[in-house]
Structure formats: C-alpha cells, structure tokens
PAKE-432633 format. One record per residue (C-alpha): x negated, y, z. Coordinates in steps of 0.001 Angstrom, whole numbers, plus 524288, in hexadecimal, padded with zeros to 5 digits. Layout:
XYZ/...
END
This chain:
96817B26AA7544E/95FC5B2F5F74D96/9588EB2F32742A0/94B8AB324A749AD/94F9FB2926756CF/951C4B1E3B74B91/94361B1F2D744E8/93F13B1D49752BB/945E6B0FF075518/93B09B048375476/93B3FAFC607482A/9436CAEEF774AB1/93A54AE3917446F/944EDADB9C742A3/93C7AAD02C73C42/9365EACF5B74B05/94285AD1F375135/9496CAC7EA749EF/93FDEABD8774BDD/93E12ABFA375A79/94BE5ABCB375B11/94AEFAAFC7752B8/93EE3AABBF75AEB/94845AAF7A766FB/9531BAA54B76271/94B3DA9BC076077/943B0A9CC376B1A/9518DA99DB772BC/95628A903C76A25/9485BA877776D8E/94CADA8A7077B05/959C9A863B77A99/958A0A7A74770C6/94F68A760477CB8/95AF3A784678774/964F8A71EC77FFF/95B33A6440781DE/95B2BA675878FA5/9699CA68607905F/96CE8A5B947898F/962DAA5623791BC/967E5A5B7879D94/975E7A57F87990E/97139A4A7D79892/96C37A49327A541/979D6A4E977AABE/9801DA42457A2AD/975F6A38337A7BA/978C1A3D9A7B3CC/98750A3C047B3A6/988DBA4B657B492/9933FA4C5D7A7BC/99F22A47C57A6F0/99F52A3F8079B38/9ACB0A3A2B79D88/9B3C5A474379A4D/9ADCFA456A78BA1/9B8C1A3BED788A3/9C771A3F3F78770/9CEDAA3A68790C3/9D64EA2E05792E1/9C892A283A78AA9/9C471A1C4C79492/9B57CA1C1E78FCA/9AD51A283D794E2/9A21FA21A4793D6/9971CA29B578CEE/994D7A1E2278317/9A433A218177E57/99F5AA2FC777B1A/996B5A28FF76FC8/99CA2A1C5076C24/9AB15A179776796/9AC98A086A76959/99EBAA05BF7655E/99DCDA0F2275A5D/996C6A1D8275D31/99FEBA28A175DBA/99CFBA359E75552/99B62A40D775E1E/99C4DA4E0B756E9/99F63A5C4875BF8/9AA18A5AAA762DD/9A4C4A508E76A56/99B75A586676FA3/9A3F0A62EA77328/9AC08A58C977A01/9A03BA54F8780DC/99B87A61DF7843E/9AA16A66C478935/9AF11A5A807914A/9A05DA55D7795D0/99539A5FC779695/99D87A6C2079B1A/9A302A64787A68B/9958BA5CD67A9D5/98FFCA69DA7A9A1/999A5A6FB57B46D/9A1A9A78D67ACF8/9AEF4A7A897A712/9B54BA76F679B1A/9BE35A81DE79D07/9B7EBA8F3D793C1/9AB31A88F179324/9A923A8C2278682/9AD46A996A788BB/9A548A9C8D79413/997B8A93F379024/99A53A956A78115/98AE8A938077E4E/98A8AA88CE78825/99395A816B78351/98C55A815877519/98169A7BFF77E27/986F2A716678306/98CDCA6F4D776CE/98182A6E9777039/97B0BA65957787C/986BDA5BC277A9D/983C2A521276EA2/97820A5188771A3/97978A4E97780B8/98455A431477BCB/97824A3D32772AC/97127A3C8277FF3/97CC5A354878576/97E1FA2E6677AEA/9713FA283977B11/96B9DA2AB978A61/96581A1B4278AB1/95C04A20B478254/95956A2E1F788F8/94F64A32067931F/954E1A3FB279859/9467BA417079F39/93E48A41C0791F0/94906A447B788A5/94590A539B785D5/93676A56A978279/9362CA63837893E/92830A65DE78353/92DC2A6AB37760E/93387A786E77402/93F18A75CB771DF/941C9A69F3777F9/94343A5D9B77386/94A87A51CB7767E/94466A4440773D5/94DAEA3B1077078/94885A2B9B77076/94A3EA237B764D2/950C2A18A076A75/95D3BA21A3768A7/95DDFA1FE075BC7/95808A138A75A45/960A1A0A7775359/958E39FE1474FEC/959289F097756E2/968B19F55175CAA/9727F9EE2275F44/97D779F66575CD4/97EA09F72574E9C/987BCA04EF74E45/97DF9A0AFB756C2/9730AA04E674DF2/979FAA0C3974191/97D1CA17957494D/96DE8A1A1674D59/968F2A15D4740BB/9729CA1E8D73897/96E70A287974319/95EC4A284A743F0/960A6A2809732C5/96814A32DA73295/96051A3B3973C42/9528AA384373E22/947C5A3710734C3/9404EA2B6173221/93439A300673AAC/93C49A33CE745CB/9437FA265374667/93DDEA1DD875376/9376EA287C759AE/93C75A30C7764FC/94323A3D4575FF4/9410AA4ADB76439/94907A574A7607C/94E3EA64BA763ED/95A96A65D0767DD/95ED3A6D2375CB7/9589BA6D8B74EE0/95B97A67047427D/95887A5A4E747CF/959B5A5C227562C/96127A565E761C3/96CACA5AF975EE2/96FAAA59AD75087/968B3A4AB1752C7/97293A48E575CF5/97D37A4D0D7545F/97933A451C748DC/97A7EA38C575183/987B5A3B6875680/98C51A3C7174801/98A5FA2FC274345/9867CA2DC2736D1/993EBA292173040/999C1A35F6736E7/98FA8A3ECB732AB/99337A3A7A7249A/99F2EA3D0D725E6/99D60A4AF072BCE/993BFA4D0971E49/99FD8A47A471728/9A9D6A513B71C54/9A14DA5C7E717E5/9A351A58A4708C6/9AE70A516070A90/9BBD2A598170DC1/9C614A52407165A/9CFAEA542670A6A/9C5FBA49FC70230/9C28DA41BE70E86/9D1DFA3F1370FF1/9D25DA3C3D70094/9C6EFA324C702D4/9CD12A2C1A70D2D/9D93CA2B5070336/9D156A24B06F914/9C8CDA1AF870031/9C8C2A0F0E6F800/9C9B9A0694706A3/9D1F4A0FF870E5C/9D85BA194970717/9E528A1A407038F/9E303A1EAE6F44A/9D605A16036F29D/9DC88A08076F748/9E816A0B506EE5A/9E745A046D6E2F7/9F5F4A069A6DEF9/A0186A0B876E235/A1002A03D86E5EB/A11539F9FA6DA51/A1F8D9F74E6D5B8/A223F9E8C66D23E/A259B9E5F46C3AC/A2A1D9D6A06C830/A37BC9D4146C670/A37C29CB386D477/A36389D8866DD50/A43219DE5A6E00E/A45C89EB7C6DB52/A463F9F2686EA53/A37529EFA56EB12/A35C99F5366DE06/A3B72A027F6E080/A356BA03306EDCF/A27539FFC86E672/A2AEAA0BB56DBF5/A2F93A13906E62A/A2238A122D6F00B/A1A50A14616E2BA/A211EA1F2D6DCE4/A1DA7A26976E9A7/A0FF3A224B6E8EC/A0F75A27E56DC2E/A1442A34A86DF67/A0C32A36E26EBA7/A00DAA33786E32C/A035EA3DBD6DA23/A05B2A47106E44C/9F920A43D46E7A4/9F08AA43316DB72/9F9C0A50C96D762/9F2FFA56B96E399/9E666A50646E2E8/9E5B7A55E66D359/9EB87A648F6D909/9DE7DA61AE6E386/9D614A5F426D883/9D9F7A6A616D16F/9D9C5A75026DA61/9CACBA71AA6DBA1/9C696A788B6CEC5/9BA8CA72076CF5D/9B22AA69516C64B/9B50EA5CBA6CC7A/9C3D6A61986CC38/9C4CAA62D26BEB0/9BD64A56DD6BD64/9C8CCA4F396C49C/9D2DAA54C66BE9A/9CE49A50316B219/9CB34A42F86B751/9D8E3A42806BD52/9DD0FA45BA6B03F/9D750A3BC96A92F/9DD29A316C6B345/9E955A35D16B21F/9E998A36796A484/9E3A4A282F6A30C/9EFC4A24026AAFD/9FACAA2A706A421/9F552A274769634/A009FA1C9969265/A08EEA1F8969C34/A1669A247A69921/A1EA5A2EB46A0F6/A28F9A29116A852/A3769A2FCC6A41E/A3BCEA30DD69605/A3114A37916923D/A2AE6A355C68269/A1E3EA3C936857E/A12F2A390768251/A08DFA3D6068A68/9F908A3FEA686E5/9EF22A410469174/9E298A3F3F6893B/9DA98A4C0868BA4/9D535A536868052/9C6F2A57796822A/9C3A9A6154678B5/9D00EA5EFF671AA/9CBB3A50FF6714E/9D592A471D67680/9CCDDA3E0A67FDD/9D35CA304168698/9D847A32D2693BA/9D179A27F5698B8/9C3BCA2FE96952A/9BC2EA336A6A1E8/9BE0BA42A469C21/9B469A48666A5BD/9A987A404A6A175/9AECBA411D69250/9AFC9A504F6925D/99FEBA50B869930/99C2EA47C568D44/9A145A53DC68332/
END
C-alpha cells in the first residue's frame, strides 16, 4: 500500500471500537445467563416427567437407582463434586436428550460445556423438587433472569432429622447473610453468588469444603506425616515406646533375644527414618529449617549427654554448644537463649 492510499485510510477509534465489543459480550452473556435458567428448568420438567433416564447414573450391578441414592449414602448426604456431574451429564442428560455418547464431545464440544454447566444445578432441583414449583420458579420480568428459590429449602429449624438439621444449618451459615436468611432467594444463574456457585457450595459440605481449603496449604507428603503422628490413630503418636527387653531372671532367655532382636530393628528403621527426615529438613534451606535442625540438635544432645558408646571405646564425648565461644548446657532451649543475646 502506498504511502498516499495509507493517509487516506479512516482513523480506527479503538476506545469505541473496543467498548462496542465489551458492550457486545455482555449483552450475550445477559442473554445466555437467562437461557441457561430456562434449560435447567426445562431439564427439570423432562425429569418430573419421567423423560431421563436416571437409572444409567449408577454403575452397574448397584440395586438402588432411586434418585434419593444420587444424594444420600445410608442416611448420611453424599458429596457430589466434578466428576459427578460429568457422570451425570454423560450417562443421563446426553441420552434423555436423544443423542449419542459416542464423539459427543467432539461433534457438540460447546454443548456439552452447556449441559455441563447446568447439570449441578438441575441435580439441586432433584435434590429438593418437594419444595419446587416449576410454574413460578423463574421471574422472567428481570433481565437476566432470575430463579426464586423458596426458603423452606434451606430451612433447618423444628427438623427431625438431626444430619440434615446440621447439614442446612452449616449450609445457610456458610452461604447466606443474616438478612437473606427466611426469605425467598432470588439470583442469576451465574455471578459471585448465583445459582450455580450456591448450588455448588451445598453439594460440598462443610467438613469437605475444609478439607479442600486444607489441601491447598497442606501437601499430601505432610497430610501422610499427620496421619503418622495422630496422638489417637497414628502409628508414631500412640507409640509411647519401643519392644522392652525383660531384665527378670524368671523369663527364659529365647524371649529375651527375640525382644532384642524385634527392638534392635525398631531402632534401626527409626533412624533410617529420623536420618531422612533430618536430610528433608536440611535440603529446605529455610528459616524454620535451620530452626529444626538446631532444635533436633539440642534433643539429641540432651539424650546422649551421659551416655557411653557401646564397643571398647575410652572417649569421652562433649555435646554442649559454644555460643560465642561460650559453652552453654545442652539442655538450654538455644533458639530462645541465642534471641535473648
């Protein structure tokens, strides 16, 4: 192009341009966070209607298909996460819908992230239809819609059923605020606070969801060490001592060496493991490392104060640390001692 053709070229505003295509998107997303109520609505009537197959959800040889066995366990309220929902989507909604299983999410890739979408919240539905009135649950007067969602839901007072007492109660505290509580609830379908992540929220109960915060600052190297060192449960923290060997002259002298034999192997695997743990430690280079080295120090060296080393060995051994070429008691909690200089 030329230089001259080029000068001639209208001026892009791209402020206006770029905001007319903002306005564009969410003009569509109003549109379509209104459609995706209509589909779980819709959805819902097929169910009512006995139009979707709910036995496929469950694997086979499972002799309960009922839809109460989607949400409950003997009594106690199942946690329904992703994959559930995918389940639900693949083995229910595709089929009820009249289509294959079979490249589906090849061939209707943005479909299926509809109907994705818009499973969880079609199983909350489900999971609570007593309470639902398909012919006044969306207020179609609001742009987007909304869906109106009665309080008797999530009412948990005066019932009988003390889990799903807890479960409500744990629920309506964790999600609503205190002026929403005993009033019908209306919402978008998506939003910070709309259908969907509500939905979610109260398939996660509340014991789960703290566990899912858990796992994001706890790794599954330290939840495997806790489990280790539970004072009730774990193998390290109910251990209060290792295989004792009887000093009494009346125990015969087979039991004996079997006793020294089970402890001498207790020994060693636990210093294979506290070498390990300390190597663990160490390669941290952190603060806190160095911190625990030094307390593991001190421990050690509290222990092996008097003690002797077995063989024919005459050496005497020292493990009093010198702070600023001052010898200090190994017993001294030296962290604390050295912030006190």
């Amino acid at each position: 192009m030329d230089k001259a053709k080029k000068e001639n070229q209208p001026k892009v505003d791209l402020q206006k341009t770029t905001w007319t295509q903002v306005q564009d998107v969410a003009k569509s997303e109003r549109v379509a966070n209104g459609k995706l109520l209509y589909i779980t609505r819709d959805l819902f009537k097929m169910y009512k209607s006995g139009l979707l197959p709910i036995a496929k959800y469950f694997d086979e040889g499972v002799n309960d298909t009922s839809v109460k066995n989607i949400f409950f366990n003997m009594g106690k309220r199942r946690t329904l996460i992703a994959k559930d929902f995918s389940t639900f989507v693949e083995r229910v909604l595709i089929s009820g819908l009249g289509k294959n299983l079979a490249n589906f999410r090849k061939e209707y890739l943005y479909e299926y992230q509809v109907l994705i979408s818009v499973s969880p919240c079609l199983l909350f539905l489900m999971d609570n239809e007593q309470h639902i009135n398909v012919d006044t649950l969306l207020n179609e007067e609001t742009d987007p819609v909304q869906i109106g969602l009665d309080w008797k839901i999530f009412n948990f007072k005066d019932l009988k059923d003390q889990d799903q007492a807890i479960f409500r109660s744990n629920f309506v505290k964790k999600f609503f605020l205190q002026t929403e509580q005993g009033k019908p609830y209306y919402t978008t379908f998506r939003g910070e606070r709309g259908f969907v992540e509500m939905v979610k929220t109260w398939f996660v109960p509340k014991i789960v969801s703290g566990e899912i915060k858990k796992s994001s600052e706890i790794s599954p190297f330290a939840m495997q060490l806790q489990k280790l060192v539970d004072k009730e449960k774990g193998v390290f923290g109910t251990n209060e001592n290792l295989t004792e060997v009887s000093k009494s002259p009346d125990v015969p002298e087979n039991e004996k060496a079997n006793a020294r034999k089970r402890q001498s192997n207790e020994i060693n695997l636990c210093k294979d493991i506290a070498i390990k743990n300390i190597e663990l430690i160490a390669k941290a280079e952190s603060d806190s490392s160095r911190n625990a080295l030094i307390e593991i120090y001190s421990i050690l060296g509290f222990h092996l104060e008097e003690i002797k080393i077995f063989g024919k060995s005459k050496a005497k051994l020292n493990f009093n640390p010198r702070i600023n070429n001052k010898e200090v008691p190994i017993g001294t909690d030296l962290i604390k001692y050295c912030n006190n200089i």
